[in-house]
N, C-alpha and C positions, 0 to 999 in steps of 0.2 A: 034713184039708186045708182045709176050709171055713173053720173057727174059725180057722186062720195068717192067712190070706189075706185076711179081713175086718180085724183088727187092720192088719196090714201096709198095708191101703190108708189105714185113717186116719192112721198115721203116713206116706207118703207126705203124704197131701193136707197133714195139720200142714206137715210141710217147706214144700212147696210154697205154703203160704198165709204161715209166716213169711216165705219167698223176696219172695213180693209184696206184702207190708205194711214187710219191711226199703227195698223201691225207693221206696214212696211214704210212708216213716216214719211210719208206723202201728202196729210190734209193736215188741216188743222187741230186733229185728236191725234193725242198719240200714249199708244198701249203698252205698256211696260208687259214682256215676257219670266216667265219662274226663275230664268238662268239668266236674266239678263239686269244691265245699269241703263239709264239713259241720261244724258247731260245736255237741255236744252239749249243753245246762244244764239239770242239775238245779236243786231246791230250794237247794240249798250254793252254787249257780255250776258254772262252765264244768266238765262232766266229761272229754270228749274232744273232741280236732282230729280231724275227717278229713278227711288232702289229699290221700290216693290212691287210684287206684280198687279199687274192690271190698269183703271183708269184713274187717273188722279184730276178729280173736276176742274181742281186749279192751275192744271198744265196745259195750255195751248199755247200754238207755234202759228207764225205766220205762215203761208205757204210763197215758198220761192225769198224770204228774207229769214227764216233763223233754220238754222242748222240743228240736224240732231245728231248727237254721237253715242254712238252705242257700244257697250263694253259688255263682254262674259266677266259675271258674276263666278264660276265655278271655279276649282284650280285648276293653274298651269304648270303644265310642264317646261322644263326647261334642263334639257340635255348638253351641259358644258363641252366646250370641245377639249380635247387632253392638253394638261398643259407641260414642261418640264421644269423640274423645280430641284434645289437643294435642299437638303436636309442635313440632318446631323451626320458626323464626320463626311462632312462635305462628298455624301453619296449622290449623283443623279438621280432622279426618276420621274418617270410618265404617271401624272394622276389625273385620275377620268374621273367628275360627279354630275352629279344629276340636282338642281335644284324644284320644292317644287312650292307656287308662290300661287297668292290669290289678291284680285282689286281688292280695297278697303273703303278709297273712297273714290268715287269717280271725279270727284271735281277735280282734289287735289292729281290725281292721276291724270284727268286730261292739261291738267298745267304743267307737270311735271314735266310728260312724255306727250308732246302734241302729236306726234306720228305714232301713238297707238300703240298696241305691244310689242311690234319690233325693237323700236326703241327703249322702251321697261324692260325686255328682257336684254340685250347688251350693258344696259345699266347694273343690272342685276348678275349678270357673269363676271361685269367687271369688278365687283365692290366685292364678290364672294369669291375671286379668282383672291386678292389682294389679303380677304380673311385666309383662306384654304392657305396659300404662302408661308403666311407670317405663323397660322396653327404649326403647321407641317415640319416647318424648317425647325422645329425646336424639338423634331422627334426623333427617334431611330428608327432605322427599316422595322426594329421587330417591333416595339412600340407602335409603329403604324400599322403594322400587319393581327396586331391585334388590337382594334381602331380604340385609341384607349378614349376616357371622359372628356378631352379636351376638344373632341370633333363632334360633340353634343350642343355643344355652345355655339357655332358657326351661324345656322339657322336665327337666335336670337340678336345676336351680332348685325346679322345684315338686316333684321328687320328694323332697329333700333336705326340703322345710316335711311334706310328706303324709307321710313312712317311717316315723314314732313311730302313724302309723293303721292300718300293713298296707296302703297303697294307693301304686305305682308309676305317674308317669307318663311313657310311652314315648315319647309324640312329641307336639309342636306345633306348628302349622305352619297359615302366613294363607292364608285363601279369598282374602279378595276385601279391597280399599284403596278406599274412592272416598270424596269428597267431599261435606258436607251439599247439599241440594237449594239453601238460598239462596247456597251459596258456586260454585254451578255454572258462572252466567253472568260472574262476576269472573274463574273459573280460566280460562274460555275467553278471555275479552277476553284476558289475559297472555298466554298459550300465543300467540294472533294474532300482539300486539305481539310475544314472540318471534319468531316468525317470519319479522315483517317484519322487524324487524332483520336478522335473521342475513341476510336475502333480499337486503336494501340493503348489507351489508358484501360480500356475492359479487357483486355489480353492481357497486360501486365496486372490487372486485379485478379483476372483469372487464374493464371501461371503463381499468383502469391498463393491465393487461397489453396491450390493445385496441391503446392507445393508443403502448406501446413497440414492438409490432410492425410497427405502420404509422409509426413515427419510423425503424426500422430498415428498413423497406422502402423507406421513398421515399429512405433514406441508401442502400442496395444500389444504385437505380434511377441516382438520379442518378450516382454511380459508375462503373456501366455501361456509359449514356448516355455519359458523359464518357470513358471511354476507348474506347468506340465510335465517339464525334467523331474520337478520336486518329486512332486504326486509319484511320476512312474520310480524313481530311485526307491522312496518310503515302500512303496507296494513292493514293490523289487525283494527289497532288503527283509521285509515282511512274510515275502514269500519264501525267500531263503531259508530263515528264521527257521519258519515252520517245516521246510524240508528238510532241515539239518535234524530239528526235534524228531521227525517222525524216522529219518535216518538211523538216528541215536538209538531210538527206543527198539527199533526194529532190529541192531545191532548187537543192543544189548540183548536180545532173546534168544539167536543165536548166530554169535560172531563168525563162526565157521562157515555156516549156508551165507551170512551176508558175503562173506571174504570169494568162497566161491561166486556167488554173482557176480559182483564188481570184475573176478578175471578175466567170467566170462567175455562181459563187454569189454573188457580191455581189449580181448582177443578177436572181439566182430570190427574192433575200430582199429585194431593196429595190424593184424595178420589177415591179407587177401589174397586173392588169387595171383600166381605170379610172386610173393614177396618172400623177399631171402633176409633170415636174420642170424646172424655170425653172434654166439652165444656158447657161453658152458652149458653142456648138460645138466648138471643141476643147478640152474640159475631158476631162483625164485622164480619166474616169470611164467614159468612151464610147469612147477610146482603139480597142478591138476591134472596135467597131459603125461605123468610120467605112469608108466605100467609097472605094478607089482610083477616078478618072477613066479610060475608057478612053484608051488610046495615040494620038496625035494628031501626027501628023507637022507640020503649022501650030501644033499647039497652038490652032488655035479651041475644038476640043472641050473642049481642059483649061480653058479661059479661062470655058466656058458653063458648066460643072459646079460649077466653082467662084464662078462668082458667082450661080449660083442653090442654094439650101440643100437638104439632102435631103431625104423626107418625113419621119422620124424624128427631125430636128433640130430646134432651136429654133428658131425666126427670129432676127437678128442684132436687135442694138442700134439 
């Protein structure tokens, strides 16, 4: 039992030791990981692809004469550095993107780029610096700043140049747009004068509109006003009317008593305290205010009253 048991363990550990020299391609097995490629080469060239995971029976490597190169399967990142560029009406500017790109095939990709991803990605900056240029320069600031359909195309652009290397790139897409440092304080002054402009063209729409609202009100007013004169003139005249009828009638019933009112108020609105008025004794005006003489059977008394004047009269001529 001894003598099974001892053999049985070294062939255990064998397995187990190929198992962990195929992960870290060291023996002659080699194990393809979930996120990873691997591209066997011998002395002759490429012996196998492996692009799926785990063991592939018919992949073995010699140990110490074929190489294995191993590639991530997953995307990459790839952070452009900012470049400066012209655009339309020959503005400067700083534009920043971001690539982001995946192996396709490992053969063609270790042919392509024998130094590995460093090299695919300088590749890769350089062919979509060269698209981003050539998109950009045909645009204006605002057109870029609202990233129009033309920056959707970049991404298949550059996969279409990279496909002959086994390298896909999936997306492109800007960080960041700004302006050189010395173009900073021009684009402000402009942006201002915009401003003001636009600020003095709503002023001047304001001050119009301002100005027909207050043409149209003082037109309303006067309008108004003017048929309000009407109104009160008609009422007015209406009113008269009626006051003259009711004058009249109350006149006619007896002229005498009306004749005396009327004096009266003559005599509250024209005679006050203080006031001197230079008149004949018997001038109409006083008509009410003059005193009978008493009765005088001789008539001396009439003859005395009357030749001497009241206190309220004038003195005569």
């Amino acid at each position: 039992m001894r003598r099974l048991l001892l053999p049985l363990l070294l062939v255990v550990s064998l397995l187990v030791g190929l198992v962990w020299a195929g992960e870290y391609d060291r023996g002659p097995l080699v194990i393809t990981k979930e996120n990873q490629f691997k591209v066997i080469v011998g002395l002759g060239g490429p012996k196998a692809v492996l692009v799926e995971p785990g063991w592939d029976p018919t992949a073995w490597r010699i140990p110490l004469v074929d190489v294995v190169h191993v590639f991530d399967s997953r995307l990459q990142y790839l952070n452009a550095r900012p470049v400066q560029m012209v655009i339309a009406n020959n503005e400067n500017l700083i534009v920043d993107y971001y690539a982001v790109w995946r192996i396709t095939d490992p053969l063609d990709f270790l042919k392509g780029f024998p130094n590995g991803i460093p090299g695919a990605e300088s590749r890769i900056q350089e062919i979509v610096n060269s698209l981003v240029g050539s998109k950009i320069g045909r645009l204006s600031l605002a057109q870029l700043l609202e990233r129009v359909e033309v920056l959707d195309t970049l991404a298949g652009e550059a996969s279409e140049r990279l496909g002959s290397d086994g390298v896909e790139v999936v997306d492109v897409r800007l960080n960041r747009t700004e302006l050189p440092s010395s173009a900073v304080p021009a684009a402000y002054a402009q942006m201002r004068e915009q401003r003001r402009a636009l600020s003095r063209e709503h002023r001047a729409q304001g001050d119009r509109q301002a100005r027909e609202i207050r043409a149209e009100a003082e037109k309303l007013a006067v309008t108004t006003l003017a048929g309000a004169r009407a109104n009160a003139q008609r009422t007015r005249g209406a009113g008269d009317a009626q006051s003259t009828r009711i004058y009249a009638k109350a006149y006619g019933k007896d002229p005498e008593f009306y004749s005396f009112v009327r004096t009266l108020q003559a005599y509250e609105k024209t005679v006050g305290e203080g006031t001197t008025l230079v008149v004949r004794p018997d001038h109409e005006f006083f008509r009410y205010l003059a005193m009978d003489p008493d009765p005088d059977p001789a008539g001396a008394g009439s003859r005395r009253e009357a030749a001497r004047p009241a206190p309220w009269q004038a003195p005569a001529d």
